[in-house]
C-alpha positions, 0 to 999 in steps of 0.5 A, a space after each residue: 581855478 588852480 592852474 598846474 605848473 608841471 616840470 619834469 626837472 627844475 635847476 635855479 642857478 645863479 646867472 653871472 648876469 643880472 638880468 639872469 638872476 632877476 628872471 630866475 627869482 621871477 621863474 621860480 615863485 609859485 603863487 596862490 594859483 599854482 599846483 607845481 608838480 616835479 621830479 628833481 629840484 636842485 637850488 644852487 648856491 645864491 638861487 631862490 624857490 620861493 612859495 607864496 600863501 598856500 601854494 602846492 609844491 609836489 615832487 613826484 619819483 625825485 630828490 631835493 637839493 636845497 644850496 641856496 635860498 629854498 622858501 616854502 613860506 606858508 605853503 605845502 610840500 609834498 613828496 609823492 612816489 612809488 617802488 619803482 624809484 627808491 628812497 628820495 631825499 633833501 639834502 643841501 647845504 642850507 636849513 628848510 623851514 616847511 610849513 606843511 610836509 606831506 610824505 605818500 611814498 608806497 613802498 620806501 620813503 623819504 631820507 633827510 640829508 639836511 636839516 629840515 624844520 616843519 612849522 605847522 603839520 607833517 603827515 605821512 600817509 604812505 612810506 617812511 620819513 627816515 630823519 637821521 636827526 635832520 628832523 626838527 618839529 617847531 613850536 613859537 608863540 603861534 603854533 606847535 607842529 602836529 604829527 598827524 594820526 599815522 595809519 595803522 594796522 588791526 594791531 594797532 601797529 604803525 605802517 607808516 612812521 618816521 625813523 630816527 632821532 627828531 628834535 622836538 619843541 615846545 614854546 612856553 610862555 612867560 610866566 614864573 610857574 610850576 608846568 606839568 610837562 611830558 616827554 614825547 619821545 621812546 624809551 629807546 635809541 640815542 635818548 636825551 638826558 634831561 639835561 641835554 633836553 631842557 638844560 641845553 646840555 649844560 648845568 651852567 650858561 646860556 648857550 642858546 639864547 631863548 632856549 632850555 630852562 634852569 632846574 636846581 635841586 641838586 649837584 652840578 656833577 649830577 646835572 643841576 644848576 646853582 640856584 638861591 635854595 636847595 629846593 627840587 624844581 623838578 618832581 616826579 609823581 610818588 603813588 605812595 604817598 599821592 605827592 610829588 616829590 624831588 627827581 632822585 638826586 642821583 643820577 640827577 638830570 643827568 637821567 634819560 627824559 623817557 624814563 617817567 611819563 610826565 615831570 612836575 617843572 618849575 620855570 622862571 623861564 629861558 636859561 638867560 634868568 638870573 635867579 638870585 635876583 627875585 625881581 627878574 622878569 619872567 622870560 618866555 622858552 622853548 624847550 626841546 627834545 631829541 628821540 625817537 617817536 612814539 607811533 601807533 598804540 601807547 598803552 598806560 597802565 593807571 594805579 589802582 589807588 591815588 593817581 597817575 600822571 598820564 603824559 602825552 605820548 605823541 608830538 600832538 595834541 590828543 583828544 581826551 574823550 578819544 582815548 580808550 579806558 578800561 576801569 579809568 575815570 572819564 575826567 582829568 586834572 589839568 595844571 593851570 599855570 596861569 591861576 593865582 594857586 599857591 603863591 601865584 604860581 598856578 593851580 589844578 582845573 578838573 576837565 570831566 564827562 557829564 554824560 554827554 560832553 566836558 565841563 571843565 571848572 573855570 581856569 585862565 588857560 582856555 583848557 579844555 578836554 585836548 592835552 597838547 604836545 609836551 604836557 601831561 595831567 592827572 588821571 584815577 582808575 574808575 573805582 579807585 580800589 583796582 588797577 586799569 589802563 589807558 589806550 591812546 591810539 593815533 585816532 586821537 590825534 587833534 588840531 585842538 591844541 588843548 586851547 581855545 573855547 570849549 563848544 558844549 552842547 546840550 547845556 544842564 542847570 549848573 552852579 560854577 563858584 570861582 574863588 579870586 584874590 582881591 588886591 589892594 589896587 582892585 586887581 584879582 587873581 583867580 586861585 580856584 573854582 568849583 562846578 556843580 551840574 543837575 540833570 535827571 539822569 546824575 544821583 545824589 551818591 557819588 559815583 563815576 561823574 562825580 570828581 574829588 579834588 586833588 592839590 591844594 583845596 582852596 574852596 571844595 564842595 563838601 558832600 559827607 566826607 568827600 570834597 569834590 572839584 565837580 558835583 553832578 546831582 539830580 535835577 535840583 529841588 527846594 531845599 538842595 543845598 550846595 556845601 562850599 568848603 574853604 581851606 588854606 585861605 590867608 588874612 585878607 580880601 577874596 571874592 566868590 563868584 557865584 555864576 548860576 547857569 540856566 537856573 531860572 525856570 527851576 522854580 527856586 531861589 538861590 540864597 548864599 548863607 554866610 555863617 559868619 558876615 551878617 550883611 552877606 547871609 541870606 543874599 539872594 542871587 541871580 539865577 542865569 548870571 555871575 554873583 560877586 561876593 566880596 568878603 574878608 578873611 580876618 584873625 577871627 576863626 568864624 571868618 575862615 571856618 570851611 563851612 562858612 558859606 553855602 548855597 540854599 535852593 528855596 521856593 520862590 516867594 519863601 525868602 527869608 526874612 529881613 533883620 532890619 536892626 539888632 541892639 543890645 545894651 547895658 541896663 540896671 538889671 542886666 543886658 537889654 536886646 532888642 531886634 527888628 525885622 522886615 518881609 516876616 512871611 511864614 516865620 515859626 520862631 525866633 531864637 536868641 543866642 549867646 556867645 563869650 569868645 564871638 564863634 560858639 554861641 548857645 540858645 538863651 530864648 526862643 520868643 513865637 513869631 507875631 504871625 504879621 503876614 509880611 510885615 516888620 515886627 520888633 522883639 526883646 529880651 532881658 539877659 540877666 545872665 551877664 558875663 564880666 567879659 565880651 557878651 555876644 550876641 545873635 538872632 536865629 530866625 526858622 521858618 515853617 519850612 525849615 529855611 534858617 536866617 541868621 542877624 549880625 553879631 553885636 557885643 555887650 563888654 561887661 567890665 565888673 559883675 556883682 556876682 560872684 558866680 554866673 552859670 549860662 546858659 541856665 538851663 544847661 545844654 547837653 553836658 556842658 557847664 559854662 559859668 565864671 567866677 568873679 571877685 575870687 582868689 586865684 587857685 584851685 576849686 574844687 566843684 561839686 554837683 549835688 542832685 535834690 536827693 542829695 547825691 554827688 553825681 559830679 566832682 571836679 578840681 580846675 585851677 582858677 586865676 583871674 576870674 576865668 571862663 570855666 567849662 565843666 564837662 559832665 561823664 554823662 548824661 544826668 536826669 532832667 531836673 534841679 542840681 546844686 553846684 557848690 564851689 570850695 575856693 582855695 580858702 576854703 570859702 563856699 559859693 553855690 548856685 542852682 543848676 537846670 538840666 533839662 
């Protein structure tokens, strides 16, 4: 049970006796089971108040005065009072670090005469908190200090707030990183410059260790720090163009920091980086602001096309899902500094509304749907066509933090696809990801719960003409296909990986289809578990196509069937290709296809299934059609039920043909010849289409050297039938050949 300490008046002074000073440290160290109640406090120089865990200290109708050693520890101070007694205040000598502070006085306040530091929550509940710049909100590795939601009026009006410039901070951690920072602070009274901000007031230096950041781009006569390049490390968001672009040059940093709701930073870290040296460790940095708070309603206005970047406006963090929109989407997009991104130097994570909670891609940060103090994300009006606005109200206020797990409820079937970096020393990097959810109550047309993405698109999800960071679709059938889009991918190692949630009991089976790696097409995945997939990013365009990978939903039993072995060899006659197969179940056909360049390849034979209920089976066919190049080749397996399976490629090097014209495939497809010209001089042919009534219905002139691949475009469409290509070669040396349409 707590036990009340109450004085009226407590004066610590430093006795000239020893046994006085050790009784005066011992009277006045309030413990875990003590509420101290008084009303004036003064702490001489020399003397200690301290508090221990979370004692209570409550100073009713009075004043303090801190000269000496005042420790509130973890504990709680709180300034209580009525009209009767005016404005109480602290004051002192010495800087006061509070853990908690608490402000209930009914009709005046409180003044800071000193300064004070609040670590974990200041709350005002009643009265003013007048700070005349004493004020200074903490932020460290642990902790940032939350303002607590202020009262308010019907309007929406404050009635109880802190007046004056306060000082407020925000702790970065080591990482060498792009940021998304806001500044919390009114666009009014003493205002801080960016520079005097988050450059510590200098273009130059170190004035004070552990704090600040370097931002170049510029001039020091307007603000910025020397650095290696030219380049802005500091941007601001461009509506016109849906870019950010560099802080203007002039006046620089030496601009007010309330003048743009959110920055897009750069950080090497504290301004103690050296950065001529590329080596140079990151460093972890706080940065901070002076200015007066942002209380009650902050109404943003949201473009009507693009984006908008919505800055936290409160030394808080704010819940998301507690704002007010009017015509604005209900999902963000977040900065994640510690994903891989574009040179590792982070990437964007989308947090959206599913209906009944948030999803949020996969990311490094624990980002959820709270925005913390300092920071600042994305936003787009609902219909992108008008404008809108955002109301962020003192209700939204959290404890959040913006970290931590995300508790979802009501969890939905839902495909998440996260893209990694391998390294050579098996370490990953995650760069990006993507979501796709079902439920009965999402359509397949895009609409408010489905989101775009925006920034760099390492892997997308294409539906149409949209790529999407989240794809919310109706409950999932048998053949509903998730369509991964790559882009802006380098020559090396990645990994996807596949995590299938709550997808057992749909009755279906996910299979990965790779358009380009044999060995990784038609994989089965596991339904309610992560899927690694490791592959490689070659010179070869197949191997980096957008569309190369994507996800089939089929029913159970229907996998598709096995290639067990594709051969193609070189025979008398021409090339001879053979193929078995396993677990052939409800196969239609095989198609045979060909390729000179190993990316486009076209039908030379389709051959029926053998219809052997499951078993293995073997097939072949003689291409006497050869090419004196590169001959590849693959197996196009189709099911009854419209399931796809695609071999691995082989190839066939035919060094010297005996023909001197070889036209493939024959018959042609569509209105494309393709055919080579072998054991001929270098030059132009002139080509001749010939139909049987004798009419030329196609001429054409190409330059030729070195027995060259030949694609002959026809203007149109010709009627199905045999043609005669006739070819004059430089001297004047006739071949033909017949021709198929069909």
């Amino acid at each position: 049970m707590l036990r009340e300490n109450i004085l009226n008046k407590i004066t610590c002074r430093k006795s000239l006796k020893p046994f006085s000073i050790y009784l005066a440290v011992l009277l006045f160290i309030l413990g875990n089971s003590f509420n101290s109640f008084s009303q004036q406090i003064y702490i001489s120089p020399g003397a200690y108040f301290v508090m221990r865990g979370q004692a209570f200290l409550a100073v009713n109708n009075a004043s303090l005065k801190n000269d000496g050693n005042f420790i509130p520890d973890s504990g709680t101070v709180k300034f209580t009072g009525n009209a009767d007694t005016g404005i109480a205040f602290i004051a002192g000598t010495n800087l006061s670090s509070i853990n908690n502070f608490l402000i209930t006085k009914s009709a005046y306040g409180l003044a800071l005469k000193s300064d004070i530091a609040i670590k974990d929550t200041l709350r005002i509940s009643q009265g003013i908190l007048y700070s005349n710049g004493h004020l200074t909100l903490k932020s460290d590795a642990n902790k940032t200090a939350t303002l607590v939601a202020l009262p308010v009026d019907g309007s929406g009006i404050a009635t109880a707030y802190v007046t004056g410039a306060v000082s407020i901070e925000r702790y970065i951690k080591a990482r060498r990183a792009w940021l998304m920072l806001s500044a919390p602070v009114k666009n009014s009274g003493a205002i801080s410059t960016i520079k005097q901000a988050w450059q510590e007031g200098v273009s130059s230096g170190n004035p004070n260790a552990g704090y600040g950041i370097q931002i170049i781009g510029g001039t020091t006569a307007n603000g910025y720090d020397t650095g290696p390049t030219s380049n802005a490390s500091l941007k601001i968001y461009d509506n016109a163009t849906n870019t950010f672009k560099a802080l203007p040059a002039i006046p620089g940093t030496n601009a007010a920091i309330s003048n743009y709701n959110g920055y897009f930073a750069f950080v090497w870290g504290n301004r103690s980086t050296d950065l001529f040296n590329s080596a140079a460790a990151a460093t972890p940095t706080t940065l901070r602001i002076k200015g007066e708070i942002k209380a009650g309603d902050q109404v943003v206005p949201v473009n009507a096309f693009n984006h908008t970047v919505l800055g936290n406006p409160y030394p808080s963090a704010i819940d998301f899902g507690l704002l007010t929109r009017n015509n604005v989407r209900n999902a963000f997009y977040a900065w994640d500094p510690m994903l891989a991104g574009s040179y590792g130097l982070g990437g964007y994570v989308t947090v959206s509304w599913n209906g009944s909670s948030y999803d949020v891609t996969a990311n490094a940060s624990n980002i959820t749907q709270c925005i913390p103090s300092g920071s600042a994300v994305m936003i787009q009006s609902a219909d992108s066509a008008t404008a809108g606005s955002i109301t962020i109200k003192e209700s939204a206020k959290t404890f959040c933090n913006g970290q931590g797990p995300f508790a979802r409820f009501g969890l939905k079937e839902q495909v998440s696809t996260l893209l990694y970096e391998s390294n050579a020393d098996g370490s990953r990097a995650l760069i990006d990801a993507v979501l796709t959810t079902y439920a009965d109550d999402y359509t397949n047309q895009k609409d408010e719960y489905d989101v775009t993405k925006i920034g760099a698109k390492y892997i997308g999800l294409q539906r149409g003409n949209n790529v999407f960071a989240i794809e919310r679709r109706k409950t999932i059938t048998a053949s509903d296909t998730i369509f991964l889009n790559l882009n802006g991918l380098s020559i090396r190692n990645y990994q996807l990986n596949l995590v299938l949630t709550n997808m057992e009991f749909v009755g279906l089976q996910a299979i990965l289809k790779d358009s380009y790696s044999a060995s990784l097409n038609n994989k089965p995945l596991n339904m309610n578990d992560s899927n690694a997939i490791e592959f490689q990013v070659t010179s070869n365009a197949a191997s980096y196509a957008t569309n190369r990978f994507s996800i089939v939903f089929m029913p159970l039993g229907a996998l598709p069937v096995t290639f067990t072995s594709l051969q193609a060899l070189k025979v008398t006659n021409g090339i001879a290709i053979k193929w078995a197969v396993e677990n052939e179940l409800n196969i239609k056909e095989y198609v045979l296809e060909k390729s000179i360049n190993g990316t486009t390849f076209y039908p030379i034979n389709t051959l029926p299934a053998k219809a052997i209920n499951g078993a293995g089976a073997v097939y072949d066919y003689l291409d006497k059609e050869v090419v004196k190049a590169n001959n590849f080749y693959r197996v196009r397996s189709l099911s009854s039920n419209g399931i796809i399976a695609n071999s691995r490629i082989v190839k066939v090097y035919i060094a010297e043909s005996s023909k001197d014209l070889v036209v493939f495939p024959n018959p042609i497809e569509g209105n494309i010849i393709n055919l080579q010209i072998n054991n001929q001089p270098d030059g132009v042919y002139n080509f001749n289409l010939i139909s049987a009534s004798g009419q030329k219905v196609y001429s054409n002139k190409v330059q030729v050297s070195n027995s060259t691949n030949i694609l002959l475009y026809l203007n149109r469409a010709l009627p199905v039938g045999i043609y005669q290509l006739e070819i004059t070669s430089p001297q004047y040396a006739k071949l033909a050949h017949k021709i198929i349409i069909q």
